[in-house]
C-alpha positions in Angstrom: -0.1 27.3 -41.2 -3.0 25.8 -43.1 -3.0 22.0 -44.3 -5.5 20.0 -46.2 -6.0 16.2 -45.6 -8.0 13.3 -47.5 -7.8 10.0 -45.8 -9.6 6.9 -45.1 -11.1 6.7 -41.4 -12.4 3.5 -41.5 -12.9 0.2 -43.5 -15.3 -2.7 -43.2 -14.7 -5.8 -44.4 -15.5 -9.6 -43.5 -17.1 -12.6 -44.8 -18.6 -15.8 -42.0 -19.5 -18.4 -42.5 -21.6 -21.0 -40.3 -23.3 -24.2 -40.6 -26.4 -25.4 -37.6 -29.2 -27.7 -37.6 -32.4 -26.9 -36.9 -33.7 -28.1 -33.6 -35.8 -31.2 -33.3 -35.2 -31.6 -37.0 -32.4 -32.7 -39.7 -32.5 -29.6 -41.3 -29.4 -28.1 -41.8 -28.5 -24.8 -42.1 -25.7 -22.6 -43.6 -25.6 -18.8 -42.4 -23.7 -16.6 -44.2 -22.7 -12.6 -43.0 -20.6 -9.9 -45.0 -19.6 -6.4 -44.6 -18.5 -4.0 -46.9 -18.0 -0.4 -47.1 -16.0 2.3 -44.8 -15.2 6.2 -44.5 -13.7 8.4 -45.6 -12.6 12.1 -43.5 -11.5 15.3 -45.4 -10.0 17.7 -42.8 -8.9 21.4 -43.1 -7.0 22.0 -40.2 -5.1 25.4 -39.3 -2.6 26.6 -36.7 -1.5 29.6 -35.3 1.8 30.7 -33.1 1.0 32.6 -30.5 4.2 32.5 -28.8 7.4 31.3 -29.3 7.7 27.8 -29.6 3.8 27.4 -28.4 1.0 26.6 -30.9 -2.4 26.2 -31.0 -4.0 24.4 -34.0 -8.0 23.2 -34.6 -9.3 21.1 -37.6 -12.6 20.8 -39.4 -13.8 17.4 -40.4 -16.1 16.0 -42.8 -16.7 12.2 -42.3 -18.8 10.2 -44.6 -19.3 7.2 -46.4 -21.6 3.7 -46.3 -21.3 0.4 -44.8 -23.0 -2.4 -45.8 -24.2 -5.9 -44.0 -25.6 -9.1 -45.9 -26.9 -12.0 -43.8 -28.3 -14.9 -45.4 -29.7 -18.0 -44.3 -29.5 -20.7 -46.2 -31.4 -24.3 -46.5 -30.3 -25.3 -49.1 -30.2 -28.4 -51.0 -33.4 -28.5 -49.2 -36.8 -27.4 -50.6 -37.1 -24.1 -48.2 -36.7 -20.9 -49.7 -33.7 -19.0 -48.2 -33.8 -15.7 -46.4 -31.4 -12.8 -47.0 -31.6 -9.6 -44.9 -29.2 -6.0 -46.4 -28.9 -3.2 -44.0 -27.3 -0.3 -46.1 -26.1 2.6 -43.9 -24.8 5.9 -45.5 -23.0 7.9 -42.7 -21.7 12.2 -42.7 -20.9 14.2 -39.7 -19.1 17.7 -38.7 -16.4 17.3 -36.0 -13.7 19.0 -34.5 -10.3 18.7 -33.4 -8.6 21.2 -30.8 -4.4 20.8 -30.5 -2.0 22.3 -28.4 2.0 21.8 -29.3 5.2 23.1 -27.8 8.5 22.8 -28.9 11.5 24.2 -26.7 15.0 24.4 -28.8 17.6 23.4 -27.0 21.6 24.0 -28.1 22.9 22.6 -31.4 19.3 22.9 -33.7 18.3 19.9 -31.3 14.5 20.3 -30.1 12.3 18.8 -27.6 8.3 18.9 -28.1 5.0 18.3 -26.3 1.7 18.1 -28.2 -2.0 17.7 -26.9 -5.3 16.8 -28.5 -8.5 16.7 -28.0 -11.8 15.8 -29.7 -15.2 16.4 -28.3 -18.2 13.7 -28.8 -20.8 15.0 -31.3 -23.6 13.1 -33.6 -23.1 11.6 -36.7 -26.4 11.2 -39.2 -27.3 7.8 -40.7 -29.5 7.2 -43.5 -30.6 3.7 -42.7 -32.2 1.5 -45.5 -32.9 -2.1 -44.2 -34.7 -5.1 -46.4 -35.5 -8.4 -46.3 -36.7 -10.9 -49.3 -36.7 -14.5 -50.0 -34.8 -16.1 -53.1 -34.2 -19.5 -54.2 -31.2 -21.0 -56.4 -32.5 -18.9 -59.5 -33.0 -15.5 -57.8 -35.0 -13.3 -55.5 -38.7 -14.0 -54.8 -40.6 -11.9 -52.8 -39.8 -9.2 -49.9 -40.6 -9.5 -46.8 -42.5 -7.3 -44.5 -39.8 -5.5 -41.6 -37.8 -3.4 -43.9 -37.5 0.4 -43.3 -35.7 3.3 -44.4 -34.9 6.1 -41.8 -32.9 8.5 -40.9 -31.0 8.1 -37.2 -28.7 9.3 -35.3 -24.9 7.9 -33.7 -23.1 9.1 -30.9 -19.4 10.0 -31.6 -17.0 8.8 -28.3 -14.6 12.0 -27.3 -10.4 10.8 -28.0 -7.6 12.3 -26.4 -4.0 12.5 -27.1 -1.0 13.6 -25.8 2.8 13.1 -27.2 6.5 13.7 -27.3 9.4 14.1 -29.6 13.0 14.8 -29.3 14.9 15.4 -32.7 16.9 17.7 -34.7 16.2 20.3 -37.1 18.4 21.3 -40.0 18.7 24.9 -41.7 18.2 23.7 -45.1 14.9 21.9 -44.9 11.8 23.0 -43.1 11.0 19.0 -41.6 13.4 17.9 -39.0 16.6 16.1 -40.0 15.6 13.1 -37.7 13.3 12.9 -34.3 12.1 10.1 -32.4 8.8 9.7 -30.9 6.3 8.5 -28.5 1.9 8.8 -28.7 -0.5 8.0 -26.6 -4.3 7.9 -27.3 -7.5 7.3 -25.2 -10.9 6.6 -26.9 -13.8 6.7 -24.6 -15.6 3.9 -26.6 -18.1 3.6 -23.7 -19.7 6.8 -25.1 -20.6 5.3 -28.6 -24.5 4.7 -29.4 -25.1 3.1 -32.3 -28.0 4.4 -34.8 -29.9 1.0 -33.0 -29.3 2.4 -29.7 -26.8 -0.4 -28.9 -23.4 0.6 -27.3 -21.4 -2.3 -27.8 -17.8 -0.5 -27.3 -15.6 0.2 -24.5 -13.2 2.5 -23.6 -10.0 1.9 -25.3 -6.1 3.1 -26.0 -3.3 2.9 -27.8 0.1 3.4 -27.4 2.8 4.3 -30.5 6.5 4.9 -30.4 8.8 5.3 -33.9 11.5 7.5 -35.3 12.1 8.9 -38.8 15.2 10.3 -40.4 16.9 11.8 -43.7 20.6 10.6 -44.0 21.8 13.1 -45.8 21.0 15.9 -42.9 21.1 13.4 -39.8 25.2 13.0 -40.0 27.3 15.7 -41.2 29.8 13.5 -43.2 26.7 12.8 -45.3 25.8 15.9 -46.4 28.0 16.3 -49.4 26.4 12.5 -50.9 25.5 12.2 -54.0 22.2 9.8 -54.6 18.6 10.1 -54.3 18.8 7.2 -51.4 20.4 9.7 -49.1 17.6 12.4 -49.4 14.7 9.7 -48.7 13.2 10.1 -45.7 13.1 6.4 -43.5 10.9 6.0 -40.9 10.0 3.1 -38.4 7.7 2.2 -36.0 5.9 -0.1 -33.5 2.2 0.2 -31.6 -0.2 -1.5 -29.2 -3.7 -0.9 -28.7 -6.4 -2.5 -26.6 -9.2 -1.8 -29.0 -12.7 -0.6 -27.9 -14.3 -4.3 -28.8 -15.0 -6.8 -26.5 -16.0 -10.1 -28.1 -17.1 -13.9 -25.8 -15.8 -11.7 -22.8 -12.4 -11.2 -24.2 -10.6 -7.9 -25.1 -9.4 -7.8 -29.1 -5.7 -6.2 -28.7 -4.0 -5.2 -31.9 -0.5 -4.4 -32.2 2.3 -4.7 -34.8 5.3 -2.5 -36.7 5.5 -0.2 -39.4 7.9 1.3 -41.8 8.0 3.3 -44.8 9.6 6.3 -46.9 9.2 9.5 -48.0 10.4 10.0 -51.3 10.9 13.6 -52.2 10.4 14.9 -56.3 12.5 17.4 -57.5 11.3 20.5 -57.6 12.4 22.8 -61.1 12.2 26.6 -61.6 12.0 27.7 -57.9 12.2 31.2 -57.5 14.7 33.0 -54.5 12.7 32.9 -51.4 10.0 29.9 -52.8 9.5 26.8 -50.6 8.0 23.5 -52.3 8.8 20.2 -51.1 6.5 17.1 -52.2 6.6 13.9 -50.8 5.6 10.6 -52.5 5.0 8.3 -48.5 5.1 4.8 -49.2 5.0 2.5 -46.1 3.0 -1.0 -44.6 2.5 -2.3 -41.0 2.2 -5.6 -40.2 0.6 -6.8 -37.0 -2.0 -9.7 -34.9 -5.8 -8.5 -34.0 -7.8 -11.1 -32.1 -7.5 -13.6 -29.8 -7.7 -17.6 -29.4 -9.6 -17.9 -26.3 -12.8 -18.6 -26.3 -12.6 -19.9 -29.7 -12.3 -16.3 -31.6 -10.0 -15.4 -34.5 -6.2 -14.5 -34.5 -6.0 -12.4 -37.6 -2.5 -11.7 -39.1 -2.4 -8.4 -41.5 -0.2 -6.9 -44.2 -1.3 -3.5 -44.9 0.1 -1.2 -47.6 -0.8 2.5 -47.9 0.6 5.7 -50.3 -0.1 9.2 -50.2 1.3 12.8 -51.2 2.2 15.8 -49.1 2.2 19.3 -50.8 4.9 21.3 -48.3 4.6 24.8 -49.8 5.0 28.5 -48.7 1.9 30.3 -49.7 1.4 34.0 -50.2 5.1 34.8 -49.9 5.4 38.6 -51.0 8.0 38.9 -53.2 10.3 42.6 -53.9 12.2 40.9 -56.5 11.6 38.0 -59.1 
């Protein structure tokens, strides 16, 4: 099979804040930092059977995007002129993802499956444009000499994955009727190099475990229903990861649980034989990143995310019509 995906990989985001005084002096000073930006990846990823129940699968990627970082220092409602410093970083790189997956049937259309992953390290290009300038409370007034604009390059850290499932299919749709599952991923942080040369990450994991399932095909006393509620798909989940940042000496965990639907749309004029099934997937996590020692930040998150999934037979070759 052949599948094409558009998603975001990453997103920056953050605004500080700080307020100091100058040594030896009164002067006081506010420092400000912001982030913007993220990326975006747009795989193509195929697989290919080349036994029964074993599969091997590799995807293309194309990452890009920009970040940006603001830091400005402030002394104001003194007479100093302020100083604000914009690093604008436009990011693409080629990578690849190699899979292994096998799925064993056992009696009554139940299934047990193994999956692997792997993605190699590899260099991402960065077009790095950095400034500085001085401004006042009407505006900017003149730059200052340590900008550049360069291109560099970043190491990408290698990720491995391995996982399980245990479910059961149904004969009248192609996704499993239910199926329960546990992930496990390892990121070898400690291989990242930033386009400064810094490598502030470590090595990292995360751990996921969560179930999905369509009631109308998950109990047989069901199956004759009415109601689009019984053909949404329901799924549930929970995950813990010890991120690859390490802040004042203390590791960042993040964890939290998720849950969402897949609403299927009604497919007309399907021909004998054709196979379309579209899913509208709705769904949030909630979850803590951070920690309180050593005076860092506990952050609490609510995120909310849709997409669509095009499920279709392709160049089916059709006797009759």
């Amino acid at each position: 099979g052949s599948a094409v995906v558009f998603k975001p990989y990453s997103v920056k985001g953050y605004q500080i804040s700080r307020t100091r005084t100058v040594p030896n002096t009164e002067v006081v000073v506010n420092d400000y930092f912001a982030g913007e930006g993220g990326l975006n990846i747009a795989t193509w990823g195929n697989s290919f059977e080349v036994a029964e129940g074993l599969s091997l699968g590799v995807n293309a990627n194309f990452i890009f995007g920009n970040a940006i970082d603001e830091n400005l220092i402030d002394f104001r409602p003194t007479n100093f002129v302020d100083t604000r410093t914009i690093t604008d970083v436009a990011y693409k790189a080629f990578t690849f993802d190699y899979g292994l997956q096998y799925q064993y049937a056992l009696p009554g259309d139940y299934f047990l499956g193994t999956g692997l992953a792997y993605s190699n390290t590899g260099n991402m290009n960065a077009t790095v444009e950095s400034y500085q300038f001085t401004e006042d409370a009407f505006g900017a007034l003149d730059t200052l000499s340590g900008g550049f604009s360069e291109e560099r390059d970043i190491s990408i850290p290698s990720e491995f994955k391995v996982g399980l499932s245990f479910g059961k299919n149904h004969p009248q749709i192609l996704n499993p009727a239910w199926a329960v599952n546990a992930d496990f991923e390892m990121y070898n942080g400690a291989e990242f190099v930033d386009f400064d040369g810094s490598a502030p990450l470590q090595n990292g994991y995360k751990v996921q475990v969560g179930g999905f399932f369509t009631p109308r095909f998950s109990v047989k006393s069901w199956e004759r229903l009415p109601g689009y509620f019984n053909n949404i798909e329901y799924r549930l989940g929970a995950y813990y990861e010890k991120t690859p940042l390490m802040l004042a000496g203390q590791e960042l965990p993040d964890y939290g649980i998720t849950f969402g639907l897949g609403l299927p749309i009604k497919q007309r004029n399907i021909a004998p034989g054709e196979v379309k099934i579209t899913l509208v997937n709705i769904g949030a996590s909630f979850g803590q990143r951070g920690t309180l020692n050593n005076n860092l930040i506990l952050e609490e998150y609510l995120s909310f995310y849709i997409g669509i999934t095009f499920n279709d037979k392709w160049f089916i070759d059709y006797k009759y019509r």
